[in-house]
Each structure stands twice: as C-alpha cells, then as structure tokens.
N, C-alpha and C positions, 0 to 999 in steps of 0.2 A: 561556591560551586562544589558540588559533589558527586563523586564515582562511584557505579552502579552498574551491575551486570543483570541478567535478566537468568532465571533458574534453569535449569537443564532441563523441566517440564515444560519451561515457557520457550528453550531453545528450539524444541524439539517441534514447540506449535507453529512457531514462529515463520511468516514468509513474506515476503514482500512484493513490494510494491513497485514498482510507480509502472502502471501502465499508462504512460501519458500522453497519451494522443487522444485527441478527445474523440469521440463515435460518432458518426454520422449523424445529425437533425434529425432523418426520420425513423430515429432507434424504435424498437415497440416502445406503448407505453407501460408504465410499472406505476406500483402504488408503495412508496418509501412505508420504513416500517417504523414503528416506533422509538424516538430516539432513548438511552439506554447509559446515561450518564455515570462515572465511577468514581471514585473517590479518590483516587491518585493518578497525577500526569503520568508515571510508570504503567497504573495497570490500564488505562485507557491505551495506553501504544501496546501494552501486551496484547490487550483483546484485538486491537486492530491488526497487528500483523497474524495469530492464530484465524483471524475470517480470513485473511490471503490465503493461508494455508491450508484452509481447507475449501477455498473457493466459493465460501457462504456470503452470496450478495446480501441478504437480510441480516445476517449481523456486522458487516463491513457497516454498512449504511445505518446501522445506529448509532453510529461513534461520532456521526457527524453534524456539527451544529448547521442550524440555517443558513446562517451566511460565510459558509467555510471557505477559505481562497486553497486551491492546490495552485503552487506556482512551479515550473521546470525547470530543467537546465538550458532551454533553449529561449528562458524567458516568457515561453505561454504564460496564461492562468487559464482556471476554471473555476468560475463563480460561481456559488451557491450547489445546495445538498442535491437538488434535481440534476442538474448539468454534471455532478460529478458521481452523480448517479448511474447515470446515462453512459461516463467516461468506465464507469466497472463494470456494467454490464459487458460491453465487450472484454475488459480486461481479466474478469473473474472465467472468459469461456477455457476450451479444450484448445489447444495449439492448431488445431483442424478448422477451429475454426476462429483465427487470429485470438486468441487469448493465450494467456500464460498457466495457467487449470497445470498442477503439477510443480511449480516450481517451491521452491521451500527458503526462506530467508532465513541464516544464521548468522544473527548481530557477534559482531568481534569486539564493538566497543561501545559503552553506552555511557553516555556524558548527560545529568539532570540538572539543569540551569533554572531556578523557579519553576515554571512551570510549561518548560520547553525541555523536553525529552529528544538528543541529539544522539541520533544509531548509526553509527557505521559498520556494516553489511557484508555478507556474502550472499548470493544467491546461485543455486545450485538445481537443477532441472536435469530429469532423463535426456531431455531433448537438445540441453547445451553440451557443446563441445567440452566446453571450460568453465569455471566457476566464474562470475560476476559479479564485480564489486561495485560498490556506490554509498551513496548516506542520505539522512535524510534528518532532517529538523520538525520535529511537531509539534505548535504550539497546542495547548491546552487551554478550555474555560469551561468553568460550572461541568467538570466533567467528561467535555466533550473535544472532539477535535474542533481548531479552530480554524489553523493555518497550518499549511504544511508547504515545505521546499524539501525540494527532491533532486538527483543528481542523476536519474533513471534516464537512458537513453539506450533504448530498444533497437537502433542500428549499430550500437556498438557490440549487443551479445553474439556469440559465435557460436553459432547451430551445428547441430548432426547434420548430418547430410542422408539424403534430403531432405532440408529445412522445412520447417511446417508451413504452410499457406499464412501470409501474411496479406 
C-alpha cells in the first residue's frame, strides 16, 4: 500500500463529486464523448475530479468505461456510461438549476491501493454554509474508471440561505 497526495495544481483543479441521485428517464438525449484512457490510477482520478471542477460533462464522461458501476451511501447504483451519464448531466448544472456547478473538492488524504485510488475529501462551494466532507474509492482499468463508491449524501450539505432549488 502506498501514500500519495495529489500536487497543489491538481489541488486546485480538483472537485468533487458524487452527485448521486440519479436524473430523471426523460433527461435530454446526449451523445458520450470519446472515452480518454490514462496511464495511471492517480492521474485518471486527477482528471476526473478537475472535470467536476470545472463542470465539463465531456471530459467527466471520458473517464468512464462502458460498464462502470457508481455505487452510494445509501446503497443505489448506477450501471453503465449512459445512465451515469445522464446522472451528471444534472449534477455538472448551476445550483439554479439543482446541480452543484461551483463547488470545488479538496482531497486531505489519498490512499493508492493497486489500482484503486481511495480520496478522502473536502468540498467547499459559495453556496455551502460549511465545508463537506466524504470519500470516495475508484477502481481503475485499462485506464479508465471502473467502479466507483462514494460516501456523497446531498441532504447532509448545509446551504446558504436561501438554498438553491433543488
């Protein structure tokens, strides 16, 4: 097992995640972009938390293999690159319009196990009263995201008042 932080350029990109509720069935439809494999479990979770951070659904969604599981803390999942596709379309919007668009995730600890990259998190937004904490596990292959568990639970953040439309 080995310790591992992530660089104060990739701090800075860095944002998270989990918006996990999944979006409505009759989301628009989208056309996924080409997937964008990397060469280390590290920088594939770098690049994915810099797409949170700057709310770029087309590079989020390259990170992700075909048959990717995201799994919650409340036990969901979300199968496959479409369906979680679908789950960041809404998650990547503006607070206006139930997304989290703004927030910025800065890892406190990063644990690299083979090829599961383990970040425990702050997340930090204009729009939160209080900083929010959580972690999250992401398995890696050929590159890509495979599997990911997350500890994201969107009724526990504590809003500005008045809170954004959810």
């Amino acid at each position: 097992m080995s310790k591992s932080s992530f660089g104060i350029g990739a701090l800075i990109a860095l944002a998270i995640v989990m918006f996990l509720l999944p979006t409505d069935a009759s989301a628009q439809t989208f056309k996924l972009p080409p997937q964008k494999p990397l060469p280390t479990p590290e920088q594939v979770v770098i690049e994915h938390f810099a797409a949170l951070n700057s709310c770029n659904w087309n590079r989020m969604m390259a990170q992700y293999s075909d048959d990717m599981i995201f799994m919650s803390k409340n036990g969901a999942t979300i199968e496959g690159r479409e369906a979680i596709g679908q789950m960041f379309q809404k998650a990547l919007a503006l607070p206006a319009k139930g997304g989290q668009c703004g927030m910025i995730l800065i890892p406190e600890r990063t644990v690299v196990v083979g090829n599961t990259v383990n970040v425990i998190w702050r997340a930090e937004a204009p729009f939160f009263a209080q900083p929010y904490r959580g972690s999250e596990a992401f398995e890696t292959r050929d590159g890509l995201l495979a599997l990911q568990v997350t500890t994201w639970d969107p009724s526990a953040i504590k809003y500005k008042k008045p809170a954004p439309k959810r």
